[in-house]
N, C-alpha and C positions, 0 to 999 in steps of 0.2 A: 437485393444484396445477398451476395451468397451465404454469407454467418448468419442472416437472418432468418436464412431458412432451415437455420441446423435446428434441429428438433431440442437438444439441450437450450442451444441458445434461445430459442421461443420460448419456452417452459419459464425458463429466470427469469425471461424480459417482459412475459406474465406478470410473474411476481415484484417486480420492480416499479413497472408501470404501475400498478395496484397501491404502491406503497406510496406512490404521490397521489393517487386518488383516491384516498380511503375516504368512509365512508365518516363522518361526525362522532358517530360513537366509537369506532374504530380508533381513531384517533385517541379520543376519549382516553379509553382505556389504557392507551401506552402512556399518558400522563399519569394518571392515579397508577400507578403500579397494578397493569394486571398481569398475569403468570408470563406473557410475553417479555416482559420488560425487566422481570425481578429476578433474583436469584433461581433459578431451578434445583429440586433436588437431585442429586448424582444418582445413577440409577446405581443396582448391586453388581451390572457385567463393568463400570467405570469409575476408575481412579486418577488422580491428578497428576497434569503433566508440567507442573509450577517447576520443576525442577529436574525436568527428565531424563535420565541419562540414559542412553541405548551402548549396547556392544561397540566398541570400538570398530570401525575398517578399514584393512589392511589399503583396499585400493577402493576408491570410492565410484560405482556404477552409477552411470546416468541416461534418464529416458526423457527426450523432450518434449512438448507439447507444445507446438507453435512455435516455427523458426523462419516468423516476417523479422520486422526492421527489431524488435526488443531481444526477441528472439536470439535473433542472428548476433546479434551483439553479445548476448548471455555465453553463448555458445563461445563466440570468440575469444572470451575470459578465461570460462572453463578451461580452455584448450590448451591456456599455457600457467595451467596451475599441475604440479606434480601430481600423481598419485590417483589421476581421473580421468575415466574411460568414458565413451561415447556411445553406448551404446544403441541408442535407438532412438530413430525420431520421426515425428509427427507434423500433417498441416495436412488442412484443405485443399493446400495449392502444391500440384503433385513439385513443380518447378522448384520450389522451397527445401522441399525435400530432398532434392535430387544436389541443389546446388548445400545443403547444408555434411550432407553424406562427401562429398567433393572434401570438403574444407577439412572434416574430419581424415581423412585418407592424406591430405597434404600432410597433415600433423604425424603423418606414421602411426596413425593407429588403425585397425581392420573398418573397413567400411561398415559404420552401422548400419540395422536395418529398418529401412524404410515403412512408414504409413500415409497413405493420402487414399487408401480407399475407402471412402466415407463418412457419412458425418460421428459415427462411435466406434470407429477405429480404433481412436485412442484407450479402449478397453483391452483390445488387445495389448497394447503397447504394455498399460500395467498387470497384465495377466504375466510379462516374463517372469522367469527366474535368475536373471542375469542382469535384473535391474535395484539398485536401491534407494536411488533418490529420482524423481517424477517433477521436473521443473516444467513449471506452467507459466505462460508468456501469449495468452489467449485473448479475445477481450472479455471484459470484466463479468456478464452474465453467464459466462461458460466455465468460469474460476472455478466455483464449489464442486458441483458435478465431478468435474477430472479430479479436484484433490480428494474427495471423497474416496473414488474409485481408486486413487490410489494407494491411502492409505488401508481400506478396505482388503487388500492386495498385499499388503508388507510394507509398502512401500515410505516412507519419509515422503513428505509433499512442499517443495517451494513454488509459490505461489506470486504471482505479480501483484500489482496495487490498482485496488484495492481489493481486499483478499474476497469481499463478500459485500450484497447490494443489500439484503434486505434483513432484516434481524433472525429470522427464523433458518437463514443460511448461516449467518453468524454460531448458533448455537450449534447450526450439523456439523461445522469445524469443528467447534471444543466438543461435542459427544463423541465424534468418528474419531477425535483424537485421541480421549480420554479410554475409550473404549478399542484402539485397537495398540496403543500407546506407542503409539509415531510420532517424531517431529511435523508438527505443520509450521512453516514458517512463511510469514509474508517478507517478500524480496525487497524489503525499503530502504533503497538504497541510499536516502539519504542520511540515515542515523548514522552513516559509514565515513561522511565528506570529513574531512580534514579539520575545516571551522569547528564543525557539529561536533567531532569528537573531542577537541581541545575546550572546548565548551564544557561538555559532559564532565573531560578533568578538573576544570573551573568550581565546577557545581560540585563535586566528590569532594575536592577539597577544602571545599567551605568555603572560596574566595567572594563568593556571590552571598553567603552569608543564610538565613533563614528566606527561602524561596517564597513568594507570594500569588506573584504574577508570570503569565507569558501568552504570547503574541506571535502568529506562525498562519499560513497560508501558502494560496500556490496562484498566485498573479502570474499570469501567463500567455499572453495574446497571440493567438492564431489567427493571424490576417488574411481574409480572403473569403470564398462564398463555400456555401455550403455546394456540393457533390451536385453537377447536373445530371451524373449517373451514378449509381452505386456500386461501389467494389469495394472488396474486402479491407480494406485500409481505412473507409472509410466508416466503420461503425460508428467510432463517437457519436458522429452527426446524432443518431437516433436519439440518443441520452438527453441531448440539447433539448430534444423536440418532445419529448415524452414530461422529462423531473425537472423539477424547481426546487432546488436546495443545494448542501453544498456535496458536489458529484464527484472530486478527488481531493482527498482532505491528508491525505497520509503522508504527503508527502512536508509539508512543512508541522503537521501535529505528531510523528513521529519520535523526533528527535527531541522536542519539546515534552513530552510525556516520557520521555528517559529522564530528560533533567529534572522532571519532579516526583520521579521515582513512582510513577501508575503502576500499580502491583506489587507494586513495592514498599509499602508504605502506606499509598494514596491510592487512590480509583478517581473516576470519573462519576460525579453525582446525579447532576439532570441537564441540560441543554435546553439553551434558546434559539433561534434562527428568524433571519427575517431574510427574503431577498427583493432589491430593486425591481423595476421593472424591467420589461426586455424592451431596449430599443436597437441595441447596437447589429446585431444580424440582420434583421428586417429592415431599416435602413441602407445596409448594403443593397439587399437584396429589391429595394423598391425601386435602386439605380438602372438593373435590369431591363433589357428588351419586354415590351408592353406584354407578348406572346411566351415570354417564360414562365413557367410552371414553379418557380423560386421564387415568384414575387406572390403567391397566394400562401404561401406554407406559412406556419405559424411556432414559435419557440415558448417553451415552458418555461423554460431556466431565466432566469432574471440574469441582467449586465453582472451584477455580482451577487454574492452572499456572502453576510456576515453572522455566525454561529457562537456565541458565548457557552464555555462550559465551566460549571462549579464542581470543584472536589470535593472527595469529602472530610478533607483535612481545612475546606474553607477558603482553597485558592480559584483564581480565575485564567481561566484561556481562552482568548480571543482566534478565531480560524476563521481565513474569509478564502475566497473560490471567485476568480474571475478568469476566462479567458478571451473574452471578446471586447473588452477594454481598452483603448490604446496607453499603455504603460510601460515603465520598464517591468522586464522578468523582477520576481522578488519572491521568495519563503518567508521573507518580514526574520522569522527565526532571532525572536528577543526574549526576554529571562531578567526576573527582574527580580533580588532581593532586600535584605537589610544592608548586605553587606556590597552590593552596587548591583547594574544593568549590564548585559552585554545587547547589542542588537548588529544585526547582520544587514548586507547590501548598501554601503561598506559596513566589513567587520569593524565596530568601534568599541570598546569598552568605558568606562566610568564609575569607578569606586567611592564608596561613602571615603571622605575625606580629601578628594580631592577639588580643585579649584578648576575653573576653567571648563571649557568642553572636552567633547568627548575624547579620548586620547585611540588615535588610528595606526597609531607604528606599535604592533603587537609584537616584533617581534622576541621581545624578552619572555612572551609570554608563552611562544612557541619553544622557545629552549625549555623552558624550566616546566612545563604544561604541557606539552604537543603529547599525542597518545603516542604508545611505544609500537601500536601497528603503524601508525603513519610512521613514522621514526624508522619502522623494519622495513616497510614494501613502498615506500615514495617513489622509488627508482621503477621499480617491476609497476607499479598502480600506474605511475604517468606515461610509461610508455606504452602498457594494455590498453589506456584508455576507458572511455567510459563515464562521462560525465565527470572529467577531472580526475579520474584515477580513483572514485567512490566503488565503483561498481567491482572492479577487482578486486579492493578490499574488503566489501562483504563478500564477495562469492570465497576469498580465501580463506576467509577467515569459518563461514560456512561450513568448508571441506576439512579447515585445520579441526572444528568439535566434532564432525562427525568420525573423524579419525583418530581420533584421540578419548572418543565416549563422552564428549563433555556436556552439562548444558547449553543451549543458545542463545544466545545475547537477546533475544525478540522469540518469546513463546505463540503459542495457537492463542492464548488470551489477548493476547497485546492487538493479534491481527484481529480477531473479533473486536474489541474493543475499540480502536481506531476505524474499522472500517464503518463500524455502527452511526457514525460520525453521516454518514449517508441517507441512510432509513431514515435516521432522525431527525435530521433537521430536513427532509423533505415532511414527516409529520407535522415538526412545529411550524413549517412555512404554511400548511395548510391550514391551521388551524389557526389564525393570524397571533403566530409566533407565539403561544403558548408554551411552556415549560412541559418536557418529555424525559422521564427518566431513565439515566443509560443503565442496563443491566448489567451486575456484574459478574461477569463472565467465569469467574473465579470462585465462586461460588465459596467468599467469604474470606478466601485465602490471601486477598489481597495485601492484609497487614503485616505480611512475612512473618 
């Protein structure tokens, strides 16, 4: 596999692999709080980026990293958001490049310039002067490296999901940010979706009441066999075959950790994990021709995981991880207070005082509640496309604070934080499901 042989990407997938098979005391250690796990001190070159506001810009520069299928989508967003140039971009696969530069040029803007020579090309990329934001759309062991390098560079760094695999990357995020005092931002696009936000209004306005619980995941079946050859598209596979735990968690604990205000208020306290066993790949795969090399392989990742996390305000969140289950798609994306439950797939809500089941014709609550970005950009979001028109609305919404100096809806914390969600519950699955505590990234800031 070609990514597998990028020298970045071996290095992470070192350190990832590792984190699902640490060693007893290793493990150990990130249970009782050792320096891994806990607050660290901020050093004297870093200061907090809880609140960060950078210079305003006039036209917003951008350097891509990675313009396959996420990629190319990101880019396609970008493209018809005002006030945002193209500067320059990046892949493996020179074709990518060639065809992403094309699309750019359609748009009437100067043909950005090109990288596909080599696997740290992308250095160069943020070595310009004519770049200010470094959107990375890689797969997930090559994340930290390029946003490193680019914040290292001047540059702002958004980041795909999940921002970082193993805890000690986690923290290079918040140091490289704190220390060069750049936005890092992870691209979650689901804190963006329409439901999500009007939710979020729900929870701001108290209608949900004093917050307890919530419930959120990424159920998501990819049907089919694992790669009888390997091509770049094809990374995940490895992940499958290496960790056992829950492997993309940001996507349904995002928006959920807005609504209960993580960093805001609250933090994330310690975690549990446990995962099934794995039967569902290897059972395809036993179907297989007697002489295929797919029927000896073996998978890590259990059918699913399920992760408990306590705050430390005392509430609970449930995040499970399945993709090889046959189900429907689900984020689960529930919230549950004093003051009622929302739960999604169908969106239903149900309020203390009401009778009956759940009530599913929301729309009075989309008048009087829908967020006023949805309310501005539904027209322009639905027809960019994008998982629903989400995707346009954070990326616009992205360029509207960098333009304007503002802070960002989702800090370098939140992306640490969420993504830790990873390391972790591959620790406590190791350790048969022992309690790991989530560090806080925040270093104490969390209570606003």
């Amino acid at each position: 596999m070609k990514q597998q042989n990028n020298s970045v990407s071996r290095r992470a997938f070192i350190q990832v692999a590792a984190s699902g098979g640490m060693v007893a005391g290793a493990v150990r250690a990130l249970s009782q709080g050792s320096s891994a796990a806990v607050s660290a001190r901020r050093k004297p070159d870093q200061k907090s980026v809880a609140q960060l506001r950078c210079p305003p810009l006039d036209r917003v520069r951008i350097g891509f990293i990675g313009v396959g299928g996420r990629g190319s989508s990101l880019l396609g967003n970008l493209l018809e958001i005002e006030n945002v140039e193209i500067k320059a971009v990046c892949d493996l696969v020179p074709e990518r490049v060639q065809r992403a530069q094309r699309r750019v040029v359609a748009r009437e803007q100067p043909e950005p310039v090109g990288y596909a020579d080599g696997e740290r090309n992308y250095e160069n990329l943020c070595r310009r002067d004519d770049v200010d934001v470094v959107y990375i759309a890689t797969p997930w062991d090559c994340h930290v490296p390029m946003a490193v390098c680019a914040m290292k560079h001047g540059k702002h760094a958004a980041i795909e999901v999940p921002a970082a695999m193993t805890l000690a990357e986690c923290w290079e995020l918040v140091d490289t940010a704190e220390q060069t005092q750049r936005h890092c931002m992870m691209l979650e696009n689901c804190c963006y979706g329409e439901i999500e936000m009007l939710v979020l209004t729900l929870v701001r306005q108290g209608v949900l009441g004093d917050l307890t619980h919530g419930e959120c995941g990424y159920l998501h079946e990819f049907a089919g066999l694992p790669p009888a050859t390997h091509k770049p598209e094809d990374w995940r596979w490895r992940f499958l075959g290496k960790l056992n735990g829950n492997l993309y968690p940001t996507h349904g604990l995002g928006p959920v950790a807005q609504y209960l205000g993580i960093h805001r208020g609250d933090k994330f306290e310690f975690l549990v994990s446990m995962s099934s066993r794995e039967r569902a790949i290897s059972r395809r795969c036993a179907a297989l021709p007697a002489d295929d090399l797919r029927r000896q392989a073996t998978y890590a990742c259990g059918d699913i995981n399920t992760s408990l996390i306590k705050t430390a305000l005392g509430r609970t969140i449930m995040v499970q991880y399945s993709t090889v289950q046959p189900r429907p798609y689900s984020r689960i994306n529930l919230i549950c207070g004093t003051g009622g439950t929302f739960c999604d797939y169908p969106p239903r809500l149900h309020l203390a005082g009401q009778t009956g089941d759940w009530e599913t014709d929301l729309t009075k609550y989309h008048e009087q509640y829908g967020h006023p970005l949805w309310k501005a950009l539904r027209a322009r979001a639905t027809k960019s496309g994008g998982h629903g028109g989400m995707d346009y609305v954070m990326n616009w919404r992205f360029i509207q604070c960098l333009r304007e100096g503002l802070a960002l809806d989702m800090s370098v914390y939140d992306a640490a934080a969420w993504s830790s969600v990873v390391p972790l519950s591959i620790a406590s699955v190791a350790q048969g499901s022992q309690p790991v505590t989530v560090p806080d990234f925040t270093r104490g800031e969390w209570r606003g």
